[in-house]
C-alpha positions in Angstrom: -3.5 -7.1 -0.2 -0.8 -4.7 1.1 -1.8 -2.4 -1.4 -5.7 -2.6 -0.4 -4.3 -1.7 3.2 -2.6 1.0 1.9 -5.5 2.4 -0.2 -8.0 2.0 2.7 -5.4 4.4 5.4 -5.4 6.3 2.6 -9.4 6.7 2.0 -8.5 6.0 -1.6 -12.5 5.0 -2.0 -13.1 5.5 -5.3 -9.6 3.0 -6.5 -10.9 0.1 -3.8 -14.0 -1.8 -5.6 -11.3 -2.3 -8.5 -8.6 -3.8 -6.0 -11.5 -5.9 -3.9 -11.9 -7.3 -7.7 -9.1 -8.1 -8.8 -7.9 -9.9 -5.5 -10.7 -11.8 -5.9 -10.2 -12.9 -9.5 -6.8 -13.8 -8.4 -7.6 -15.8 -5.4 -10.6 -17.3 -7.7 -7.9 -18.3 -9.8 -5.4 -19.8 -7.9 -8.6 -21.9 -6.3 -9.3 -22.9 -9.3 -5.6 -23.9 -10.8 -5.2 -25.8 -7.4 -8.3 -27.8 -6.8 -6.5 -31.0 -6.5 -3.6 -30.0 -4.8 -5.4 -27.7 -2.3 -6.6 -29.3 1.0 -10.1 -28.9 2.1 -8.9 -26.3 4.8 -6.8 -24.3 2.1 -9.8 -23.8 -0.4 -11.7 -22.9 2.3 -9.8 -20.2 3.5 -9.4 -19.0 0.0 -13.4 -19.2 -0.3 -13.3 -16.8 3.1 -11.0 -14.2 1.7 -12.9 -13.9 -1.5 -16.3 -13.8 0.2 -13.9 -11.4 3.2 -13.2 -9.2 -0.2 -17.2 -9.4 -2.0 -18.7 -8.1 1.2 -16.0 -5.3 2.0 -16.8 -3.8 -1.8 -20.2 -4.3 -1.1 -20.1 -2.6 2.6 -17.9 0.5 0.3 -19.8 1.5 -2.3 -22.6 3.6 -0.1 -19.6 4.9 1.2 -17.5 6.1 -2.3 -20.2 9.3 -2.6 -22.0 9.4 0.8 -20.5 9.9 4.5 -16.7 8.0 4.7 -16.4 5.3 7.1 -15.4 6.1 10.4 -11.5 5.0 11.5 -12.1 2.1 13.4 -14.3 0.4 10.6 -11.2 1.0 8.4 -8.9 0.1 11.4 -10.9 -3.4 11.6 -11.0 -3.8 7.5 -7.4 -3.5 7.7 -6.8 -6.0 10.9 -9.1 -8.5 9.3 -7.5 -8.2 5.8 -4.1 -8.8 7.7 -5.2 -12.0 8.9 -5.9 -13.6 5.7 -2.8 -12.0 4.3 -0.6 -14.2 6.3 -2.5 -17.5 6.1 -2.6 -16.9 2.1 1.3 -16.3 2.2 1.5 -19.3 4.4 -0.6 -21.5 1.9 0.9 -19.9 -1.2 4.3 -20.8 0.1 2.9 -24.3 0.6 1.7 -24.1 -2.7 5.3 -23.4 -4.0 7.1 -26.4 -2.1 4.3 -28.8 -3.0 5.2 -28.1 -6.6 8.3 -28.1 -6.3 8.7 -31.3 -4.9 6.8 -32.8 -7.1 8.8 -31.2 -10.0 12.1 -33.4 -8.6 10.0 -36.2 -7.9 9.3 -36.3 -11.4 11.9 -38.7 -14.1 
């Protein structure tokens, strides 16, 4: 997601649809690897950040051959994509522990 910030200061336009993309297909999935382990609240948020990353290629592509977005739009992408950067760090870490416990649980 860092790297989609990156891209986006950098009005790397034509690069973004592929990066929306494959965040998605990552976040898809972790969703799906995790369905019984993820809260309600977690898949949730994952389901935001996917549907977050969907409409932000969709709102791009006009853009990629026509008029460039204007700063603040990119200056708001980038604030909103922040946002679910740290929850998703703050779940994945979750993630990590959860397993991890259970892996010493375990005989």
């Amino acid at each position: 997601m860092n790297e989609i910030k990156t891209l986006q200061r950098k009005a790397a336009w034509e690069i973004l649809p592929y990066r929306y993309s494959d965040l998605r297909k990552a976040l898809i999935t972790v969703s799906s690897a995790n369905e019984t382990t993820l809260t309600e609240d977690q898949q949730e948020r994952l389901q935001q950040t996917i549907t977050l990353l969907s409409n932000m290629e969709r709102t791009l592509e006009p853009h990629i051959d026509g008029p460039k977005p204007e700063p603040e739009v990119v200056a708001h992408w980038n604030s909103t994509v922040s946002d679910h950067i740290d929850d998703l760090q703050k779940m994945l870490v979750r993630i990590k522990v959860d397993l991890q416990r259970c892996s010493y649980d375990s005989p």
